[in-house]
N, C-alpha and C positions, 0 to 999 in steps of 0.2 A: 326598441322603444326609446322615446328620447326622455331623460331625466334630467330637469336640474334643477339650481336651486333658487331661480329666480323665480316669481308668480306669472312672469309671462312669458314670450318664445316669438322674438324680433316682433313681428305685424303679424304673425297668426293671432286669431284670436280662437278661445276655447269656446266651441261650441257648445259641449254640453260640461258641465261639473258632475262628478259623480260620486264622487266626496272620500273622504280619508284611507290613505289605503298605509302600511305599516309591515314593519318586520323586523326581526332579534335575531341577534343571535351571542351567547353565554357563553363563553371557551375557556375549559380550566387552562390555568398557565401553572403547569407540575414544579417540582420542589426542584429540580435541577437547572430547569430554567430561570428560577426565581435567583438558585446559589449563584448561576454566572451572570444574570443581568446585574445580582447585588456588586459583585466585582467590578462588572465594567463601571458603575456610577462611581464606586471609589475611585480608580482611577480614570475614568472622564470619558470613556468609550461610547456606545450605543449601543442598545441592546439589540440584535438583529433576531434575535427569539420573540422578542416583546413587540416587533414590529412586524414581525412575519406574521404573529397570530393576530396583532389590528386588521392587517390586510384581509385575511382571511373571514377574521368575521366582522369584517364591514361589507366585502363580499354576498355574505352569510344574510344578511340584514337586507343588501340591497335586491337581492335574487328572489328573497322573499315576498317584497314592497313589488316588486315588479311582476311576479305571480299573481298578487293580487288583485293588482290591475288592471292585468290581463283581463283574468276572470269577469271583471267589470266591463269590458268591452273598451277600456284606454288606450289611448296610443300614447300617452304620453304621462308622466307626474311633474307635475308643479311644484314650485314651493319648496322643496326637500331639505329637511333637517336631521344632521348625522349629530346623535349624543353618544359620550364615551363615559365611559362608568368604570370604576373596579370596584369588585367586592370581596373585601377581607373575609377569610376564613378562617384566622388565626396562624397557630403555629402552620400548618399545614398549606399555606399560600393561597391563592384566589382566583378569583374568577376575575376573565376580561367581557365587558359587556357593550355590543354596540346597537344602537336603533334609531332605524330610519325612517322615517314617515312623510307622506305629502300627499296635496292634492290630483285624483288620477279626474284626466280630464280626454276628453276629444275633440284633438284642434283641428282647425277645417284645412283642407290640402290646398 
């Protein structure tokens, strides 16, 4: 299925609109990976934990948006907006949050 994030797809045009299709995905990030990403920002590194787990659940988000699609008879999502969130849970570290959403449309062959 083809996704992106522009509202249109070269000279196809969308045949039918079939309207908002979406998908999460929440991934704790544990206390261990919270103590080595803290290190590498002291000393200037990157975190390859903190970026392992975007990957994943942006993944996570987009696999979902694309299920639902489906389900709609889509070939295609329009539009596509990735938001990235974290949510504090205090001492105990946080959650990583990513969501994707766009138009699922049927563009003509």
């Amino acid at each position: 299925m083809l996704i992106v994030t522009t509202d249109s797809v070269g000279d196809k045009r969308a045949m039918r609109h079939l309207g908002l299709v979406s998908g999460e995905a929440i991934l704790g990030a544990n206390i261990f990976k919270d103590f080595f990403a803290g290190i590498r920002d002291i000393v200037g590194g990157r975190s390859g934990a903190y970026e392992g787990e975007l990957r994943k659940a942006k993944l996570i988000a987009l696999q979902e948006m694309q299920a639902e699609a489906v389900a709609l008879g889509a070939n295609a999502i329009v539009g596509v907006d990735l938001d990235y969130e974290t949510i504090s849970l205090g001492k105990g570290g946080g959650m990583l949050m990513v969501s994707a959403s766009g138009t699922a449309v049927i563009l003509e062959n």
